[in-house]
MIMAR-984325 format. One record per residue (C-alpha): residue in three letters; x, y, z. Coordinates in steps of 0.05 Angstrom, whole numbers, plus 5000, padded with zeros to 4 digits. Last residue first. Layout:
% residues N
ALAXYZ;...
% end
This chain:
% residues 478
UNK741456926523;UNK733656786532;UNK729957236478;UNK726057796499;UNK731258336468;UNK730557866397;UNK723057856395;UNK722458606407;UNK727958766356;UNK723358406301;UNK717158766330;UNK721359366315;UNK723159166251;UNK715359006224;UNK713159726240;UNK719360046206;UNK716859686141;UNK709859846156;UNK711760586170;UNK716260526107;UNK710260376062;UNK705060836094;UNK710961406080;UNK712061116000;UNK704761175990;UNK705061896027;UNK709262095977;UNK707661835920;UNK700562185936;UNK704162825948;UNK707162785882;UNK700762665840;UNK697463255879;UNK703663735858;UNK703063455787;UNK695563675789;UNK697864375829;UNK701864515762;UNK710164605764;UNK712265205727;UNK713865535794;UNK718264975810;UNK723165245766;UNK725564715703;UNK731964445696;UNK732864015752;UNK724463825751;UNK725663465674;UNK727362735695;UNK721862715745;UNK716463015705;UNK717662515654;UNK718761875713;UNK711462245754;UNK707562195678;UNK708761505673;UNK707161335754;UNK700261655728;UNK699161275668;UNK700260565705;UNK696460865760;UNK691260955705;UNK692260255669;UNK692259925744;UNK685360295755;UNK682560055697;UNK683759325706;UNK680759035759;UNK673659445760;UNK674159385683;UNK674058665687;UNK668858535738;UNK664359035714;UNK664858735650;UNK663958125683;UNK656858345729;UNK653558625669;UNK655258105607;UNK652057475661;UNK645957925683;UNK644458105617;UNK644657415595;UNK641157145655;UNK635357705643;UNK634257605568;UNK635056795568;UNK629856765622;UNK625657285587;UNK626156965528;UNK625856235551;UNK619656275592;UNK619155565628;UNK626155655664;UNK622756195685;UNK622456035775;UNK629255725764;UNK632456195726;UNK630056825764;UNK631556515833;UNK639356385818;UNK639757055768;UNK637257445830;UNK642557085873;UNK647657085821;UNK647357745813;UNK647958005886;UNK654457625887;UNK656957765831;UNK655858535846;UNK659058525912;UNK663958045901;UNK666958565841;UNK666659095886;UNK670358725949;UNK675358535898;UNK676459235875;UNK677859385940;UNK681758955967;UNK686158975902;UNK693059035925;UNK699058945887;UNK699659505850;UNK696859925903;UNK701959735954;UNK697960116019;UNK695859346050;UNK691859576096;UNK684359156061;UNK689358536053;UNK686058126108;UNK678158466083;UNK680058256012;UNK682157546037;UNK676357396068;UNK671857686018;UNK675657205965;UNK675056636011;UNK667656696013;UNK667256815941;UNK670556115932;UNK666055815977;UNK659756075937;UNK663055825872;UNK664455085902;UNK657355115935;UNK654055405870;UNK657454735828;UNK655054275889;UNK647854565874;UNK648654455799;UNK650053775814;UNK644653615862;UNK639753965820;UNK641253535756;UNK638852925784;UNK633852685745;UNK636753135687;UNK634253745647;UNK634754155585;UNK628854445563;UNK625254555503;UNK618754955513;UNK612454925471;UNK606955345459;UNK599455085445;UNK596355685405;UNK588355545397;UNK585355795326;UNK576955825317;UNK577556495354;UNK581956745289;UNK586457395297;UNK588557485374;UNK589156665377;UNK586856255435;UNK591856125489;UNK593855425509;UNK597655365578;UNK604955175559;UNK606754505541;UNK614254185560;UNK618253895516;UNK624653475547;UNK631653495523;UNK635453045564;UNK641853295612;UNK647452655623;UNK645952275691;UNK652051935705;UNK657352205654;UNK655652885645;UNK655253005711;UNK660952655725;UNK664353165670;UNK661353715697;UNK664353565773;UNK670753425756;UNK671654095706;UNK669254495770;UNK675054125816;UNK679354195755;UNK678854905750;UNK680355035828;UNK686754585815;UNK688954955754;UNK687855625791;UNK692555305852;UNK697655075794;UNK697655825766;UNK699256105826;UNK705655635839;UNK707955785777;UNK706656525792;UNK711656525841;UNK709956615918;UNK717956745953;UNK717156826018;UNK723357176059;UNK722257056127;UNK719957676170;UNK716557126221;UNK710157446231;UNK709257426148;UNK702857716135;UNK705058196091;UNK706957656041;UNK701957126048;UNK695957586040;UNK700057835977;UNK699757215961;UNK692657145969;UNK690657645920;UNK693357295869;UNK690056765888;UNK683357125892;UNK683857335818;UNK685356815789;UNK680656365810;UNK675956905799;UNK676156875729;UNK678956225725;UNK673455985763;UNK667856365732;UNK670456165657;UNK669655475675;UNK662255495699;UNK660155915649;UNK663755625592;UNK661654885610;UNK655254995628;UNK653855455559;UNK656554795526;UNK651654345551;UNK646554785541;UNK648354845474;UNK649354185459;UNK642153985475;UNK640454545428;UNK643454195378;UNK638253825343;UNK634854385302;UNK638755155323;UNK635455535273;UNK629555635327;UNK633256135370;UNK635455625427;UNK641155915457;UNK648755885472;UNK652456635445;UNK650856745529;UNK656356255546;UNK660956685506;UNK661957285554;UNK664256675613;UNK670056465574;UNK672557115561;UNK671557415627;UNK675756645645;UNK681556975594;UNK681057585626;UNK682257445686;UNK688456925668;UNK691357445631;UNK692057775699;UNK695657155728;UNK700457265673;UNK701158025683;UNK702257935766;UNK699658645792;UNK706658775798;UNK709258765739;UNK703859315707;UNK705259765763;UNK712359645747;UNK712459665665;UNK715259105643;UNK708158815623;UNK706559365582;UNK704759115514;UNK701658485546;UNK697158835596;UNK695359195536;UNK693358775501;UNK688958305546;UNK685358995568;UNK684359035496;UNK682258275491;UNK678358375552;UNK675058945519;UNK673458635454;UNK669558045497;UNK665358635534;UNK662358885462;UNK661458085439;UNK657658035494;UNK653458645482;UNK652958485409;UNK650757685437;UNK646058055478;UNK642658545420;UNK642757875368;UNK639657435411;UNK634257875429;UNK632358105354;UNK632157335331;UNK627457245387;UNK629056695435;UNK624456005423;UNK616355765439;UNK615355245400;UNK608155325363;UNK603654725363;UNK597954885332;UNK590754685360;UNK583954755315;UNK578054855351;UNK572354445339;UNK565954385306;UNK568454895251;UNK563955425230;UNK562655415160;UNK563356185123;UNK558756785101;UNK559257155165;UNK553756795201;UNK551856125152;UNK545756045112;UNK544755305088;UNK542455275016;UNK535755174997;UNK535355064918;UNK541754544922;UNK537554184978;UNK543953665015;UNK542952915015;UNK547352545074;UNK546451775066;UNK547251674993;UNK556351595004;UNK555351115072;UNK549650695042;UNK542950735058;UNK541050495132;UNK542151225169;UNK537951605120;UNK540352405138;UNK535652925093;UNK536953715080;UNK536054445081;UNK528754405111;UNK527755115123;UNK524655375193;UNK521956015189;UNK523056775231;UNK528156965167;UNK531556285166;UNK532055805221;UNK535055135187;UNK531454495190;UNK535653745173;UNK530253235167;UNK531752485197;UNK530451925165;UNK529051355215;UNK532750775246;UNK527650565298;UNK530050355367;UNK530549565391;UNK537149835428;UNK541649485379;UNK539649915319;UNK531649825290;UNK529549895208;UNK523850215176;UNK523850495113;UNK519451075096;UNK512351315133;UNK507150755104;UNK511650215108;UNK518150025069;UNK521149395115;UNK526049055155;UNK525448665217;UNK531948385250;UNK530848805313;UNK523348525308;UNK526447755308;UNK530247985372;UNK524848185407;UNK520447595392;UNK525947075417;UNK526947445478;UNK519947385486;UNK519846695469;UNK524746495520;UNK522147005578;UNK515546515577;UNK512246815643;UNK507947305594;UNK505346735553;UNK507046405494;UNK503345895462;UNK500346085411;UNK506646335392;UNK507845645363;UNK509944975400;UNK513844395377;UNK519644635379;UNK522244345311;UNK527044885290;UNK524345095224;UNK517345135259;UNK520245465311;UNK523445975264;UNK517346235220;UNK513046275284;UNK519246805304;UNK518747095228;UNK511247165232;UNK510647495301;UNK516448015280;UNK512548155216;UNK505648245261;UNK509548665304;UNK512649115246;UNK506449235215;UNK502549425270;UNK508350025288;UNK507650235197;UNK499650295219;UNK501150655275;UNK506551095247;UNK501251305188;UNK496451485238;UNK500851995274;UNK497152555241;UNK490352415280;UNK493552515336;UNK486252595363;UNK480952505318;UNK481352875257;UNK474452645226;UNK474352555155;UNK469451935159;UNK473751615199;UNK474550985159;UNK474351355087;UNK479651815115;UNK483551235133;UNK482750885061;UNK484951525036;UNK491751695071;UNK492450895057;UNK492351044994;UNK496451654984;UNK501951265029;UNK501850744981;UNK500050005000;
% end
């Protein structure tokens, strides 16, 4: 039976009258269909099967039969009065289903969905009425994630590596100069070798910051941190190595209670900067060995794009890490922390020491200062944004270039202008027996009276050091 027939047959029955739900006739009739096909294919099989019984004789205790029934209707297929009929798993009916659009105030059928025709006929779209989408395009049902790793600007880079490269070509001037005028006294005694030392670990500790992950790095950023540890670490002990051993033989010197001659060369200097190297150099390279640094990704919090709300940015960080990697940079800060102990020790012993050539109290207790403060900052700061790799990488690196240029020209500038001053006392020197004292300036008269009172603090110390000597001797048993 057509639909237009049975549309008439019923209106034939009722006489035209719309009872009620009158319009759900048709699902009726295909719902009595589908029984009495389900009753006919179950009879059907216990025949086939030999039961000896028929659905005549079920009953509502008989939870074979009725299991039986149920699953014969799942199996039922047919073309009724309102489409095809056809049930899922769940004993539901597999219907067509109408796709409506709202459209000016009025709902549009735009399209069909048959679930039981094949996969390519099941989705049928109205060519004369189109779906209307806001803004003229298809929303997507989901959000579409990139994953953007996250890397040092190009810019940032290239401003601290300038800076860097800035403070390396003043090392290698300060290295040139203490070179051209290591003869010189001032120069000679400051210890020229030990100074080239300095500068060399300044060096060293400049080009750790050339070590970063700008995105043109591909698989070697695990070398670069590896590298920038090395440099960093190494150039720091030199540096200071050098610097503090230097200073402790003049410690040695004008501390001598006994007045025995001491004799510190710079062999014996070099050996103890060796020795501070090698304890830093040990504990890298057992680092290295037992629990080498991975490169791990870590995911930022997603952020939704500033030009397409359908867009989600996932960042990425690559970090360098270890399972243990705390306890060996920990036991790398302890070395460094001890060492800038003893320096501060040995600045404050040496702090009366009047020999300005060979004492640099001062400039050490400068120099401790800043690193010290520094390192804390740059300490906290890296370990609290070692997720954020510019402004990790922009702070450390500025912190790094700022406290050893400091370092360097606090060390080295005043020896070049004593340097220049003991200069210009030898020319004026050689020249006072012909010229009048009149044509002297009050700067060369300052100059002098600083020589003077150098010399003075010198002898006092000197003259200081005798007496106790005389002291010792008058007290002695005869």
């Amino acid at each position: 039976m057509k639909p237009a027939d049975f549309l008439e047959r019923f209106s034939r029955v009722t006489n035209g009258t719309k009872y009620f739900a009158h319009h759900m006739a048709g699902m009726g009739y295909d719902a009595m269909w589908s029984v009495a096909l389900a009753l006919n294919a179950t009879q059907a099989f216990l025949q086939d099967e030999g039961k000896g019984r028929g659905i005549e004789d079920f009953s509502y205790n008989d939870t074979e039969m009725a299991h039986l029934i149920v699953q014969k209707m799942s199996n039922t297929t047919f073309m009724g009065i309102k489409g095809w009929h056809q049930f899922d798993h769940n004993q539901n009916g597999i219907e067509r289903r109408k796709i409506s659009q709202l459209q000016d105030g009025r709902m549009v059928i735009t399209g069909t969905y048959t679930p039981y025709l094949i996969e390519s006929k099941r989705l049928e779209w109205f060519d004369d009425l189109p779906i209307i989408w806001q803004g003229g395009k298809v929303p997507v049902d989901a959000s579409t994630t990139y994953l953007v790793k996250d890397t040092v600007p190009i810019g940032l880079y290239i401003v601290m590596t300038l800076l860097a490269s800035g403070g390396i070509l003043c090392a290698l001037f300060f290295l040139t100069y203490n070179f051209l005028h290591r003869q010189d006294k001032v120069i000679k005694m400051s210890s020229p070798r030990i100074n080239n030392l300095i500068l060399f670990g300044c060096i060293l500790t400049f080009t750790s910051t050339f070590f970063s992950d700008t995105g043109f790095s591909q698989g070697n950023l695990l070398i670069y941190c590896k590298v920038s540890n090395f440099t960093l670490t190494c150039g720091f002990a030199l540096a200071f190595g050098a610097l503090f051993v230097k200073t402790w033989r003049v410690h040695r010197i004008f501390t001598n209670k006994n007045n025995t001659k001491r004799i510190i060369k710079d062999a014996q200097l070099l050996m103890m900067v060796m020795a501070l190297l090698f304890v830093d150099l040990v504990v890298l390279v057992t680092w290295e060995i037992v629990d080498p640094q991975q490169l791990l990704i870590h995911n930022l919090p997603p952020q939704p794009s500033s030009e397409n709300d359908d867009i989600i940015i996932q960042k990425q960080v690559q970090i360098c890490e270890s399972k243990y990697q705390i306890y060996f940079v920990g036991a790398i800060y302890v070395i460094q922390g001890l060492l800038l102990i003893f320096g501060a020790f040995l600045a404050w012993e040496t702090k009366k020491v009047k020999v300005d050539a060979l004492n640099d109290s001062q400039q050490i207790a400068v120099c401790i200062y800043n690193v010290t403060v520094l390192s804390i900052v740059g300490v906290v700061l890296a370990w609290i944004l070692k997720q954020q790799p510019v402004v990790s990488y922009g702070l450390i690196s500025a912190f790094v270039i700022f406290a050893t240029f400091i370092t360097q020209c606090t060390i080295f500038i005043p020896k070049m202008l004593k340097r220049n001053v003991v200069e210009q006392d030898k020319t004026v020197s050689t020249t006072l027996p012909t010229v009048d004292t009149s044509d002297v300036d009050n700067k060369a008269l300052a100059q002098y009276k600083a020589r003077v009172q150098e010399l003075e603090a010198r002898i006092a110390l000197l003259q200081e050091r005798v007496d106790k000597h005389e002291e010792s001797q008058a007290d002695a048993p005869v």
